[in-house]
C-alpha positions as CSV (number, residue, x, y, z in Angstrom):
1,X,108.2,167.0,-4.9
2,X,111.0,169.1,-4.2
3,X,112.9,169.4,-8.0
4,X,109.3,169.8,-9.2
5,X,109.1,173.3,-6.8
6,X,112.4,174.1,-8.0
7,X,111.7,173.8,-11.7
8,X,108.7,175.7,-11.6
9,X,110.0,177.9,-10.0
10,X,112.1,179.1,-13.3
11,X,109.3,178.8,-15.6
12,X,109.0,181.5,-17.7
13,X,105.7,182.3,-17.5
14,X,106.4,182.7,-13.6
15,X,109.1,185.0,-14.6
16,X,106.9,187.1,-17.5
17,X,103.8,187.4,-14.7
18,X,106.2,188.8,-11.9
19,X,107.6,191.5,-14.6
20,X,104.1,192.5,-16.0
21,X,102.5,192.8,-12.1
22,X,105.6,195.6,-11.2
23,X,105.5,197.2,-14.3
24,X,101.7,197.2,-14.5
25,X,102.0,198.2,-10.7
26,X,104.3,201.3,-11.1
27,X,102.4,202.5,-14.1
28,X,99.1,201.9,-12.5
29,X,100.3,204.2,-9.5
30,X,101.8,207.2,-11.8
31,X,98.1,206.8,-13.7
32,X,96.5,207.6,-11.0
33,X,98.3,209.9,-8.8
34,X,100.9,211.6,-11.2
35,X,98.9,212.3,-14.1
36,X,98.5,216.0,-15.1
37,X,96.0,217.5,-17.1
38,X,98.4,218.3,-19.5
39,X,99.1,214.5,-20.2
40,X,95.6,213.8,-20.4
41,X,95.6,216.6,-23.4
42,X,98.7,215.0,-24.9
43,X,96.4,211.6,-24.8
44,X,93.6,212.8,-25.8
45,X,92.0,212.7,-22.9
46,X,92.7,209.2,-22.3
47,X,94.6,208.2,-19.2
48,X,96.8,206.3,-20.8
49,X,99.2,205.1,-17.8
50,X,96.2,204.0,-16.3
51,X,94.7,201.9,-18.7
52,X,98.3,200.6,-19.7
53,X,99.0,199.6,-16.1
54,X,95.3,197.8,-15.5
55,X,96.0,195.8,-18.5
56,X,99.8,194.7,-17.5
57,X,98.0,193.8,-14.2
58,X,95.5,191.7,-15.5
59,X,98.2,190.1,-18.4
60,X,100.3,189.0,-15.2
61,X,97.3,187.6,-13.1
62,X,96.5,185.2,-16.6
63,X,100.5,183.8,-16.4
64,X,100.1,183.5,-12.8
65,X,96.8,181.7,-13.2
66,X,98.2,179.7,-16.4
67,X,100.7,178.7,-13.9
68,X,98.5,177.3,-11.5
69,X,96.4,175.3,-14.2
70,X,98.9,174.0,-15.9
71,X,102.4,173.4,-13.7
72,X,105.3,172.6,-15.1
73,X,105.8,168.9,-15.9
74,X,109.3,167.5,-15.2
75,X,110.2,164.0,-16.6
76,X,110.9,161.1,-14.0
77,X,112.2,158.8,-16.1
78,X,116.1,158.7,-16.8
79,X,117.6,159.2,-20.6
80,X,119.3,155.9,-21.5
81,X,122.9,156.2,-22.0
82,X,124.8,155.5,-25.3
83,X,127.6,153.0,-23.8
84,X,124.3,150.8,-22.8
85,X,122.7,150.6,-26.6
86,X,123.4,148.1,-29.0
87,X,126.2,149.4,-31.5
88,X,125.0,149.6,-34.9
C-alpha cells in the first residue's frame, strides 16, 4: 500500500489541483480586497479577479475530486525479462 501512496502522490492531476487552488486562492483574495473601482471600469464592471479566482478554485476541487474517484493504478505484476524468452 505504501508504493501505491507514493505513486499517487506524483500524479499529475494532484500536481495541476494544488497549482489551480493557490493561484485561484491568491487571485480570489486580490478580487475581493484589492480591487479598485478603477479596475472594475477597466473590466467593465466585471470583477474579473474574482470570478477568475472562484473558477481556478472550483477547477482544482474537480482534480482533487477526480483524484479521489479514480486513484492511480499501479501494476503488480513484474515485466518479463528478455534473457528468459525463447530466442527467435
Amino acid at each position: 500500500m505504501g508504493e501505491k501512496r507514493a505513486a499517487g502522490l506524483f500524479d499529475l492531476r494532484t500536481v495541476l489541483a494544488l497549482l489551480f487552488a493557490v493561484y485561484g486562492f491568491v487571485l480570489t483574495v486580490m478580487g475581493i480586497a484589492f480591487t479598485t473601482d478603477a479596475d472594475l471600469e477597466k473590466a467593465g464592471g466585471v470583477n474579473v479577479n474574482l470570478w477568475m479566482g472562484i473558477g481556478m478554485v472550483v477547477v482544482a476541487l474537480l482534480f482533487a475530486l477526480w483524484v479521489r474517484v479514480r486513484p492511480l493504478s499501479v501494476p503488480t505484476t513484474e515485466p518479463e525479462r528478455e534473457s528468459e524468452q525463447e530466442p527467435g
